[in-house]
DRENPA-3360 file (N, C-alpha, C; in nm, 2 decimals, always signed):
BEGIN
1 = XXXXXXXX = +0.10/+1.30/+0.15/+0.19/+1.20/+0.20/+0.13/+1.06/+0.20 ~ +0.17/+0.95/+0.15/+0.19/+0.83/+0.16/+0.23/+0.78/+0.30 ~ +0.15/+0.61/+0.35/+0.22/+0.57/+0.44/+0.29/+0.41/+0.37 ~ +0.35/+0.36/+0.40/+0.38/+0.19/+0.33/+0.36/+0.13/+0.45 ~ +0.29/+0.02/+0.47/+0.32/-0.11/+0.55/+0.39/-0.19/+0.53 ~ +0.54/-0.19/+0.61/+0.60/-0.28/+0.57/+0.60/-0.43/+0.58 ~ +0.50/-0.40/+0.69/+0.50/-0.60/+0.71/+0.38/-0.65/+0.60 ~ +0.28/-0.61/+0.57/+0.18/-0.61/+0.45/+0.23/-0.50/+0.34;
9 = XXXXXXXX = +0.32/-0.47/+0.27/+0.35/-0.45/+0.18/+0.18/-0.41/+0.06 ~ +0.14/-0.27/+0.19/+0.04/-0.21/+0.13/+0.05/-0.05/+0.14 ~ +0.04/+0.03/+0.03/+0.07/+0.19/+0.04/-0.06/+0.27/+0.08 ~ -0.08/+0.32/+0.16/-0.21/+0.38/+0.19/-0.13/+0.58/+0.13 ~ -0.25/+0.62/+0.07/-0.32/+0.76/+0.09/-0.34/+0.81/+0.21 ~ -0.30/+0.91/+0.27/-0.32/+0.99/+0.38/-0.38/+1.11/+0.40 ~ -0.43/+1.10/+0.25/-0.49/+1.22/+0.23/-0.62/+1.20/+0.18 ~ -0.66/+1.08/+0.15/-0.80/+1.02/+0.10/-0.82/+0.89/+0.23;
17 = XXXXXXXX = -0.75/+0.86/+0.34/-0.79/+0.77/+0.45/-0.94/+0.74/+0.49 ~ -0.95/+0.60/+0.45/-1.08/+0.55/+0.53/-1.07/+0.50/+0.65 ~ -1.20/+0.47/+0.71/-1.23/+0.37/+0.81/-1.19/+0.22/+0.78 ~ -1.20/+0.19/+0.67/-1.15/+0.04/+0.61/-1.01/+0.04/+0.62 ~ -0.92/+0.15/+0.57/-0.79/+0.05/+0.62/-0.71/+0.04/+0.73 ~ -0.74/+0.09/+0.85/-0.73/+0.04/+0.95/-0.61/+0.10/+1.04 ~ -0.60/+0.23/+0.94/-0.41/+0.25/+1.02/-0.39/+0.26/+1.15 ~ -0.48/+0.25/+1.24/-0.46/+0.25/+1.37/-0.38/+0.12/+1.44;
25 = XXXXXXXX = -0.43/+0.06/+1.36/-0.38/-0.10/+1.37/-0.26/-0.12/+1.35 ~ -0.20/-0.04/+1.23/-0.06/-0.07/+1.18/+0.11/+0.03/+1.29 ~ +0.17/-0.10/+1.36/+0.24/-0.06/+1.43/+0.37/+0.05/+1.39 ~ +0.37/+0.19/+1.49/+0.49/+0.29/+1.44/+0.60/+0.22/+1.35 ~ +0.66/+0.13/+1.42/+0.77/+0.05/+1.35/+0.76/-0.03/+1.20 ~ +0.67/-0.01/+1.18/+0.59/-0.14/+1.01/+0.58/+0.00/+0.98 ~ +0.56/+0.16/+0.95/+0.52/+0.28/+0.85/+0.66/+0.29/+0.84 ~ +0.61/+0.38/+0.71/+0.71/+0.41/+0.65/+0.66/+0.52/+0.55;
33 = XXXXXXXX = +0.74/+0.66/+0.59/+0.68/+0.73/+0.51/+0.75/+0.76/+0.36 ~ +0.65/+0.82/+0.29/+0.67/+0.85/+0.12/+0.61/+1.00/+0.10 ~ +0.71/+1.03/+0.04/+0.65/+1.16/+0.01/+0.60/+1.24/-0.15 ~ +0.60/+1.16/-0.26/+0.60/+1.15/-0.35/+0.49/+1.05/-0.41 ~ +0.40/+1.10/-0.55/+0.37/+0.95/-0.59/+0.43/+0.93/-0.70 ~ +0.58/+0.94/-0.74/+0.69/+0.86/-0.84/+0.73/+0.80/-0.75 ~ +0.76/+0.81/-0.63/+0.86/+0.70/-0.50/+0.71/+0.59/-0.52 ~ +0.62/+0.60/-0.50/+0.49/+0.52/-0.44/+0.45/+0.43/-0.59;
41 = XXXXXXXX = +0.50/+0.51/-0.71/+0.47/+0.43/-0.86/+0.60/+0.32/-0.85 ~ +0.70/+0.34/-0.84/+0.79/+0.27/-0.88/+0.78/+0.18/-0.73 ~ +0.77/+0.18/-0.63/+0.70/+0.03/-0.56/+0.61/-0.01/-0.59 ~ +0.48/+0.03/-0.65/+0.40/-0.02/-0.73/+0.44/-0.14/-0.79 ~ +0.56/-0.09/-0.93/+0.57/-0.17/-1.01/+0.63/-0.26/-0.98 ~ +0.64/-0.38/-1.09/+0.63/-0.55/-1.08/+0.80/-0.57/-1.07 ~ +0.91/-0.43/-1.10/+1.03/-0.47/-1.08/+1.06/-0.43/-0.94 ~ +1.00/-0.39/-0.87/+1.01/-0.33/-0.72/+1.06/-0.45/-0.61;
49 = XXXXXXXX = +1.10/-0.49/-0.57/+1.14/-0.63/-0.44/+1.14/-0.57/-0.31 ~ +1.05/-0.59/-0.24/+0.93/-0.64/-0.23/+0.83/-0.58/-0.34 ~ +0.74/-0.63/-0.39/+0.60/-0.51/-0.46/+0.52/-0.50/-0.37 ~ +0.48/-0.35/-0.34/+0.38/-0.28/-0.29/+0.24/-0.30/-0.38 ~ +0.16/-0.29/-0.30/+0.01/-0.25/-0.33/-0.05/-0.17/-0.30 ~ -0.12/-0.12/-0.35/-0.22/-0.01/-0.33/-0.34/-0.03/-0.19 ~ -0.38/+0.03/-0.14/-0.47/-0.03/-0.03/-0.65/-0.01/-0.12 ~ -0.72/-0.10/-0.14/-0.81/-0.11/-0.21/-0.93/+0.01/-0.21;
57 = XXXXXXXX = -0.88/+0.04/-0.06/-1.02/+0.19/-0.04/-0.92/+0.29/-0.05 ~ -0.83/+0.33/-0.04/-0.77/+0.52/-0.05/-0.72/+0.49/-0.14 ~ -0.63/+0.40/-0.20/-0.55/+0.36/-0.36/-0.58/+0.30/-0.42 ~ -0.74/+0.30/-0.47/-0.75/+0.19/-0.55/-0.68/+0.17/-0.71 ~ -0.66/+0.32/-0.75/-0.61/+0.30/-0.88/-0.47/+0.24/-0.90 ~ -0.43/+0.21/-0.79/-0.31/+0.13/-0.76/-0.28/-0.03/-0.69 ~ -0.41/-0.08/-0.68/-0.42/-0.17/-0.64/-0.44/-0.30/-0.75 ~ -0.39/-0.40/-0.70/-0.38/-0.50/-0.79/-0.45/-0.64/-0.71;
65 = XXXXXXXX = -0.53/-0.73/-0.80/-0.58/-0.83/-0.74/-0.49/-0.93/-0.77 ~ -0.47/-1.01/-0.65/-0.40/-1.19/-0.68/-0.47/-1.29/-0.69 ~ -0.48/-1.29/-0.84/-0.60/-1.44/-0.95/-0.54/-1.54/-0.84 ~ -0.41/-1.58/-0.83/-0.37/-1.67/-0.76/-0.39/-1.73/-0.63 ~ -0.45/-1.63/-0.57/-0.49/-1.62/-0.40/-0.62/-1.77/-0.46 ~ -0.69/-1.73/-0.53/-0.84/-1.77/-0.55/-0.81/-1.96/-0.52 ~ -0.74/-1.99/-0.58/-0.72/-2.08/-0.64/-0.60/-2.20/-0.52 ~ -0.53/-2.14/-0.41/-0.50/-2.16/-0.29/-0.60/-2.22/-0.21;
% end
């Protein structure tokens, strides 16, 4: 099972969960669950509105860096 954050538009692994991403933090009302990872690929992708991200420690193969942040 997947969780999404919808206010951070980040997909965490529930089954590979670290201490780094923090789900304790993330309030009942902001999850959203996924049960699939075709549901969790096609948020992934770049035609998705909003795009999800991968959370860098349980999804990293899904996670994408923003060159752009740098440069802000």
């Amino acid at each position: 099972m997947f969780i999404a954050d919808k206010k951070n538009h980040i997909i965490h692994d529930m089954s590979f969960i670290r201490f780094e991403c923090k789900m304790k933090e993330v309030p009942d009302e902001n999850r959203k669950k996924l049960f699939s990872l075709q549901t969790v690929k096609r948020m992934c992708d770049t035609d998705h509105t909003p795009t999800y991200n991968g959370c860098k420690y349980c999804m990293s193969e899904y996670h994408t860096f923003d060159f752009t942040k740098i440069f802000r």
